[in-house]
C-alpha positions as CSV (number, residue, x, y, z in Angstrom):
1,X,158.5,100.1,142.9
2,X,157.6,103.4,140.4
3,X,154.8,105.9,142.2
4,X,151.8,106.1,140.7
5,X,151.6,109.2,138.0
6,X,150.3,112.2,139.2
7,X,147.0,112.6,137.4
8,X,146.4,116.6,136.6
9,X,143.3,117.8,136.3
10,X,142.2,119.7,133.3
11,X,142.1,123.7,133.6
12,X,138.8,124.8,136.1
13,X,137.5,127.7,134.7
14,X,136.8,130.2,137.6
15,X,133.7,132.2,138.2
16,X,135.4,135.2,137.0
17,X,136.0,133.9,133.5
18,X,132.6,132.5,133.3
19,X,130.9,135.7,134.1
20,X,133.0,137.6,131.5
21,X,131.9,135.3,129.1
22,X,128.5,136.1,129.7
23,X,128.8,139.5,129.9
24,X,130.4,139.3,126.2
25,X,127.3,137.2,125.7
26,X,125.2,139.4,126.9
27,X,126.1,142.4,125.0
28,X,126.3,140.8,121.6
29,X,123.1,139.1,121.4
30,X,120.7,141.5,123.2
31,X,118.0,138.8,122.8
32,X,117.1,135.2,121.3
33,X,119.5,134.6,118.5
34,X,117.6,132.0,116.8
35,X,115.5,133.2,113.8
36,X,119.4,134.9,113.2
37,X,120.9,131.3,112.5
38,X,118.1,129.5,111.2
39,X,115.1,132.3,109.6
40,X,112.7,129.2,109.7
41,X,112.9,128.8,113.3
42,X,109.4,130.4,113.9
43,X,108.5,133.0,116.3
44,X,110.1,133.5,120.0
45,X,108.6,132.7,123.2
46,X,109.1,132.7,127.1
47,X,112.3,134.5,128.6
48,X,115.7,134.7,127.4
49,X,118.1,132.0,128.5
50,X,121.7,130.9,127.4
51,X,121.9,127.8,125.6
52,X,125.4,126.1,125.9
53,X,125.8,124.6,122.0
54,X,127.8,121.4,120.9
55,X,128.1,119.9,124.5
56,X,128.0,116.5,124.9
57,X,125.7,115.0,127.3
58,X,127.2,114.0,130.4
59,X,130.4,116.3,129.6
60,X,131.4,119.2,131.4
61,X,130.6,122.4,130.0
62,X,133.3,125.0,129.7
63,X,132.1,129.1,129.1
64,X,133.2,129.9,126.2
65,X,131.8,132.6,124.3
66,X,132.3,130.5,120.5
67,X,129.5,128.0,122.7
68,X,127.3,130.3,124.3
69,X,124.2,131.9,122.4
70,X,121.0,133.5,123.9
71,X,117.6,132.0,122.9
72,X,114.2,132.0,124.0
73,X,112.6,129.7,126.5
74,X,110.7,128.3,123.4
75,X,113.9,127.7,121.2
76,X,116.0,126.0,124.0
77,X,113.7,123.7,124.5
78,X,112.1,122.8,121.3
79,X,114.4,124.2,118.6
80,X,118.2,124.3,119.9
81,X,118.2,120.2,120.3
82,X,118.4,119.4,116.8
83,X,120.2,122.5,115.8
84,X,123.2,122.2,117.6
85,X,125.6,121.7,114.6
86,X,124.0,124.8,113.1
87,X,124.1,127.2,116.3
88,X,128.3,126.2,116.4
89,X,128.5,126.8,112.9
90,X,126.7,130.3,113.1
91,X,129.1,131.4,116.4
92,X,132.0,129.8,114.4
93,X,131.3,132.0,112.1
94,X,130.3,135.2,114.3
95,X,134.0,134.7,116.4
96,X,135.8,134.9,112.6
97,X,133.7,138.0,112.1
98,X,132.1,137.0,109.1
């Protein structure tokens, strides 16, 4: 009888790779990002959070800074939903230097 393959687990991302991703975060965005991707996103509200884009539900999230982007309380919650395709697009973009 064959063993059972050994089942690897993919790469963890440790705490000290997240943090430099938000520290890269940080310093490029400076505040909520979103009136910068979409100029019709209306005015800002609440603090500043980080708003992980193009995650699936239920997936786990790797730090990366082409899939972070600062926004306001207000445009996590209400606004980043159904612009998700547009916030990757806009980082995309941003990581290409364009």
């Amino acid at each position: 009888m064959l063993p059972a393959p050994v089942r690897q687990k993919p790469h963890q991302q440790t705490p000290a790779e997240e943090k430099a991703v938000y520290a890269y975060v940080n310093a490029r965005d400076q505040g909520c990002r979103a009136r910068d991707i979409d100029p019709g996103a209306g005015p800002c509200s609440g603090l500043v959070e980080r708003h992980h884009a193009g995650i699936k539900v239920g997936t786990k999230r790797v730090t990366s800074r082409d899939r972070v982007v600062k926004l306001c309380r207000g445009h996590h919650e209400n606004w980043a939903p159904s612009h998700n395709r547009m916030i990757v697009e806009w980082l995309a973009k941003l990581e290409r230097g364009e």
